[in-house]
N, C-alpha and C positions, 0 to 999 in steps of 0.2 A: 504494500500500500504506500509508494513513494509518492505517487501523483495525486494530491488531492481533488484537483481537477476531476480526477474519476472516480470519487466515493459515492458511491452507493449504498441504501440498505439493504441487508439483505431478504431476501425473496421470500417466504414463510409459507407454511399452506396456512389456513384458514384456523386450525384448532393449535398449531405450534403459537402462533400469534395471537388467540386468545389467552394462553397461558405465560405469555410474558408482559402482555398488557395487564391483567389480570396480578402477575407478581411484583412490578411496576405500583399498581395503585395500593397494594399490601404494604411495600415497602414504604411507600410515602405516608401512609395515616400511623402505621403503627414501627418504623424501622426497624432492629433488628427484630423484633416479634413477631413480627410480620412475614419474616422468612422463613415458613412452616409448609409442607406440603397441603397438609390439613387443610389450612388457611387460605389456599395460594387456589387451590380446588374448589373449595366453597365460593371464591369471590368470583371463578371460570363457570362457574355450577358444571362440572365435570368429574369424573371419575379419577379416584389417585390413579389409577392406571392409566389414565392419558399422559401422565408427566412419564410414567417408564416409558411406555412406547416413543415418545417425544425425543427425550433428551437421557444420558446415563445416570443422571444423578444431580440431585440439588445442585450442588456448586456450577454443571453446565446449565443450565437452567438460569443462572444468577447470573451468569458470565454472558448466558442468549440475552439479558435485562439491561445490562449495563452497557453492551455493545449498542443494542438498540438506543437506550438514551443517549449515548453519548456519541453517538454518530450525528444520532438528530440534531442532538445540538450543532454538532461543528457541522454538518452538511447545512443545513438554514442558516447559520453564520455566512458560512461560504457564497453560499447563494447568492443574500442577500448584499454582500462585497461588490459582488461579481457587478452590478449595474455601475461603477464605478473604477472596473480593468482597466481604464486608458488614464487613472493618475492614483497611481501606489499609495500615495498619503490618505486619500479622499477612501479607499477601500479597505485601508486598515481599519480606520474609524467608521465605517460600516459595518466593518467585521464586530468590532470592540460591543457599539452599539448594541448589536444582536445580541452578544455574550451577558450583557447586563439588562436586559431588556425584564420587564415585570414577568414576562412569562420563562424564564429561566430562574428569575433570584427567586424562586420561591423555599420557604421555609419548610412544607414539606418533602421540595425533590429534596433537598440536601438531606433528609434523611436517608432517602436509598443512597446519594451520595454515601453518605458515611459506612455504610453497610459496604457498601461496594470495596473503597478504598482500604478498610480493616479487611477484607477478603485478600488483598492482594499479596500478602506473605503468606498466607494458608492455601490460596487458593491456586493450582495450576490453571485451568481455564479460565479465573478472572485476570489474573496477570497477564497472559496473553492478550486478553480483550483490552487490558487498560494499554499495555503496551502498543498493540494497534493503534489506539486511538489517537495515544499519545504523538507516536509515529506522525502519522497524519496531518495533529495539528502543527507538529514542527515544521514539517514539512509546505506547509502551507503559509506559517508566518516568515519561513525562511527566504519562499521566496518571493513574499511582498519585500521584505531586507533588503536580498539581491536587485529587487529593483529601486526601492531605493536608494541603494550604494551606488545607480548608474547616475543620479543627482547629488549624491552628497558623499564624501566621504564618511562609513561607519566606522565606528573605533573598535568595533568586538567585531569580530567574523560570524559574517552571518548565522551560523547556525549556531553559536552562542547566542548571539543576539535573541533569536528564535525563543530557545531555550528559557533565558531570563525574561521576556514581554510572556510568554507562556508561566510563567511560575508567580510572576506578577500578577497576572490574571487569575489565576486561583485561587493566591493570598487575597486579593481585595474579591473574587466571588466569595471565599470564608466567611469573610471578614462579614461584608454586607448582610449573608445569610442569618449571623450571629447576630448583631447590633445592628439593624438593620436603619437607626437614625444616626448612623456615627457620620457616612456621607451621603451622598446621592448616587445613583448611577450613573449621571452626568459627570459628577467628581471624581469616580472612576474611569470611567474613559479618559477623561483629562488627565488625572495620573499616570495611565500608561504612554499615555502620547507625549506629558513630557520628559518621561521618561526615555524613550525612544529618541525626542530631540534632545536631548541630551547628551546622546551618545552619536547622532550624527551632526 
């Protein structure tokens, strides 16, 4: 997944995608209590035996969840960038925009957030998934960077740069989750942007 240009979600039949939409809304009212098969069944109104047929085991299951939100997020980021491809600054801050937008800071994803993230040292299939993502979005801020660097000198090589505007972003999506009047999402975007001029 180098090109984020080509991310996609992926393809699901009909009843696998019930039962991640389904463990998705579990996770958000109730986090980690909410990652129960029991639970995750009742809200599908399906048989525990749809999750065996489906997937090997809880953690791929969790890993199908988190892929799925976290794609969506950076894919509608992207997206939404993308009407602004012909001046690299102007499409960051599209990007940013999205990232912090009311229908991302919400107080309940960041509990599947969190479920997710304490998975990722236990979990092989959630760490792959986060790693994907992760991938991705580096991938993607790296090379709005590189087009920037064709206007400005940067002082961190791109894919640092990436890196650090990516970690940024997480910290102030935390942050905002937490304390939710400490700034604005406005004042977040503007953090990272002068951040970013900063360094070039």
């Amino acid at each position: 997944m180098n090109d984020p240009q080509s991310l996609s979600l992926p393809k699901y039949k009909k009843g696998k995608l019930k039962l991640i939409e389904a463990t998705l809304e579990c996770l958000k009212e109730e986090g980690a209590e909410g990652a129960s098969i029991r639970k995750i069944c009742d809200r599908a109104n399906v048989s525990i035996g749809l999750v065996n047929y489906h997937f090997t085991s809880i953690n791929e299951l969790l890993a199908a969840t988190y892929k799925h939100l976290s794609l969506g997020v950076l894919i509608n980021a992207i997206e939404k960038s993308e009407v602004h491809s012909d001046d690299p600054r102007r499409c960051l801050s599209a990007f940013l925009e999205e990232i912090f937008s009311p229908e991302v800071l919400q107080p309940a994803v960041l509990r599947a957030w969190l479920v997710f993230w304490g998975m990722v040292d236990s979990s092989e299939a959630v760490r792959l998934a986060h790693d994907e993502v992760n991938t991705a979005s580096w991938a993607f801020l790296e090379n709005i960077i590189n087009s920037l660097d064709e206007q400005s000198k940067v002082k961190l090589s791109p894919r640092l740069a990436a890196i650090g505007l990516s970690s940024m972003i997480d910290g102030l999506w935390l942050e905002k989750c937490l304390q939710p009047d400490t700034f604005t999402a406005i004042e977040a975007v503007r953090l990272c942007e002068f951040w970013l001029d900063a360094i070039a």
